[in-house]
C-alpha positions as a printed Julia matrix, in Angstrom:
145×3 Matrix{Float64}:
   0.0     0.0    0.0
   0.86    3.43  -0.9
   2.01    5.93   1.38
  -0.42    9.21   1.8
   1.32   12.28   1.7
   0.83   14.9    3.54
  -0.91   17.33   0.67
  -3.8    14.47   0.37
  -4.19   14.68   3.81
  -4.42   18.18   3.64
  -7.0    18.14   0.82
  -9.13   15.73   2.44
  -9.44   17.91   5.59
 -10.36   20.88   3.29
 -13.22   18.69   1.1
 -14.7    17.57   4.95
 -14.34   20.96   5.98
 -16.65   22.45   3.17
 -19.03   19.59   3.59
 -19.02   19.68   7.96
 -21.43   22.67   7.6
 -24.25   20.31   6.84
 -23.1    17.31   8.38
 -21.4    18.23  11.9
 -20.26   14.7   12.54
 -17.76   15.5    9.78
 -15.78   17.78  12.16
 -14.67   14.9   14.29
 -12.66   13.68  10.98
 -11.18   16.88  10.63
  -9.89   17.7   14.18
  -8.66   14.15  14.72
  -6.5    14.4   11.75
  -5.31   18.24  12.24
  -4.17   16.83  15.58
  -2.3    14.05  14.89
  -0.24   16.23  12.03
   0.41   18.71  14.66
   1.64   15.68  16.89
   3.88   14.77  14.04
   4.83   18.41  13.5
   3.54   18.09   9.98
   1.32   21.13  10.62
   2.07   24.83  12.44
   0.05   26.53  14.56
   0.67   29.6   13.23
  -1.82   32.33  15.56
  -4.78   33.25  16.84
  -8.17   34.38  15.24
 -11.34   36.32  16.4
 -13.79   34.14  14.99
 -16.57   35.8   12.64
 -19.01   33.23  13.57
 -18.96   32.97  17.06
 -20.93   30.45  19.01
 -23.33   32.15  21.77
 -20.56   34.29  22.72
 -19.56   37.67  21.87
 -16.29   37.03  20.69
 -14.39   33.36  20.49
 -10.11   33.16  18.78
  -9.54   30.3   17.12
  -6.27   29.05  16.46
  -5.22   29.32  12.54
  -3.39   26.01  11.58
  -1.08   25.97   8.3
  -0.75   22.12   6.48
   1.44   22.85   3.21
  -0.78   25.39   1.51
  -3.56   25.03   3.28
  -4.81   26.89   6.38
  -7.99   25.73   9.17
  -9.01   27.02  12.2
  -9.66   24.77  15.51
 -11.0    25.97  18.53
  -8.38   27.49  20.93
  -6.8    26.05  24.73
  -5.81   28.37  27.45
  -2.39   27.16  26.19
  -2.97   28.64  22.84
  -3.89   31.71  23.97
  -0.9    32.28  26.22
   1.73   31.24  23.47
   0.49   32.37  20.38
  -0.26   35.73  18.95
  -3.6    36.99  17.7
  -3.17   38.18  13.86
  -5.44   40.26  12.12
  -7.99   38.14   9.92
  -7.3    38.32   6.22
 -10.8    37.58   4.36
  -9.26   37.89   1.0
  -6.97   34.78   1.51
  -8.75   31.35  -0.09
  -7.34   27.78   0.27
  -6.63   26.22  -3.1
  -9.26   24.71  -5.09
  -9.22   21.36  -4.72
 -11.45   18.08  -5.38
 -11.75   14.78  -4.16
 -14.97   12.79  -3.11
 -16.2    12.9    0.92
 -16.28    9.5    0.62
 -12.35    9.19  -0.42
 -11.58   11.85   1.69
 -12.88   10.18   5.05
 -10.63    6.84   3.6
  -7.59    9.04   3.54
  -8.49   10.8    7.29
  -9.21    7.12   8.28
  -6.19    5.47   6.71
  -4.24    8.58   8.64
  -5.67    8.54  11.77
  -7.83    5.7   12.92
 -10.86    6.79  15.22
 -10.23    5.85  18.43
 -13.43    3.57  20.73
 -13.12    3.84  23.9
 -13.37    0.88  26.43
 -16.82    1.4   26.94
 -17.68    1.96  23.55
 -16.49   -1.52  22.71
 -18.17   -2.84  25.42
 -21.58   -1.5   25.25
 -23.02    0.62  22.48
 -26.37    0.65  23.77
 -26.38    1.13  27.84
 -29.21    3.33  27.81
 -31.17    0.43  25.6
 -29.92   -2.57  27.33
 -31.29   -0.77  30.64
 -34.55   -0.68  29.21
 -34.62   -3.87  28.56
 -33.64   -5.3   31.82
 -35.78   -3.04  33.32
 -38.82   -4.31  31.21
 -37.94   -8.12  31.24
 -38.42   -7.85  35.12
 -41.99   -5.99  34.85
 -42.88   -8.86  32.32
 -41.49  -11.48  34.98
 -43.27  -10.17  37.66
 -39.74   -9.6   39.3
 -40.33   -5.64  38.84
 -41.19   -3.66  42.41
């Protein structure tokens, strides 16, 4: 198997990006992946933005992450904000076109950076359901008080 270089990685987190805003679960693809190439120190951290779009809050920075020729933002950590400095926002600047499918991009992102279960993911998906079900199974048994 191939090795995926860093610009496909790059261009897979852009194509989720533009497709998160209707599907939020897509953002999970794109931090996971910005964070393991900043692990790697394939990607910079390069400042801090005001966000435009702030969430129920006045004003929110967001830190401005550079892979190759390609820049995203990620919310910020009190750790960001002490060490990094906030740059004004430059709305002319565009990422490079780029295409790929959502459905090859979350096979590169994937192929990158594995999602991670947890130990009680594995264990039960369902607790809420399996609850119910105990909990009905002794009503029907005549077990329930």
């Amino acid at each position: 198997m191939r090795e995926i270089t860093i610009r496909e990685i790059a261009i897979a987190i852009y194509v989720i990006n533009n497709h998160a805003k209707n599907a939020p679960v897509l953002y999970s693809f794109k931090n996971r992946a910005i964070e393991q190439l900043l692990k790697e120190g394939r990607a910079e951290k390069v400042g801090l933005h005001y966000s435009t779009n702030p969430e129920r809050a006045l004003q929110r920075l967001d830190v401005l992450i550079r892979i190759e020729d390609f820049f995203f933002h990620l919310p910020s950590t009190k750790e960001d904000r002490r060490t990094l400095k906030v740059l004004e926002y430059d709305s002319s600047f565009r990422n490079p076109k780029e295409r790929m499918s959502i459905f090859h991009a979350k096979q590169i992102i994937n192929a990158y950076s594995p999602p991670v279960k947890s130990s009680e993911d594995r264990k039960n998906p369902f607790p809420k359901l399996q609850t119910f079900y105990i909990g009905f199974s002794t009503y029907l048994n005549g077990t329930y008080k």
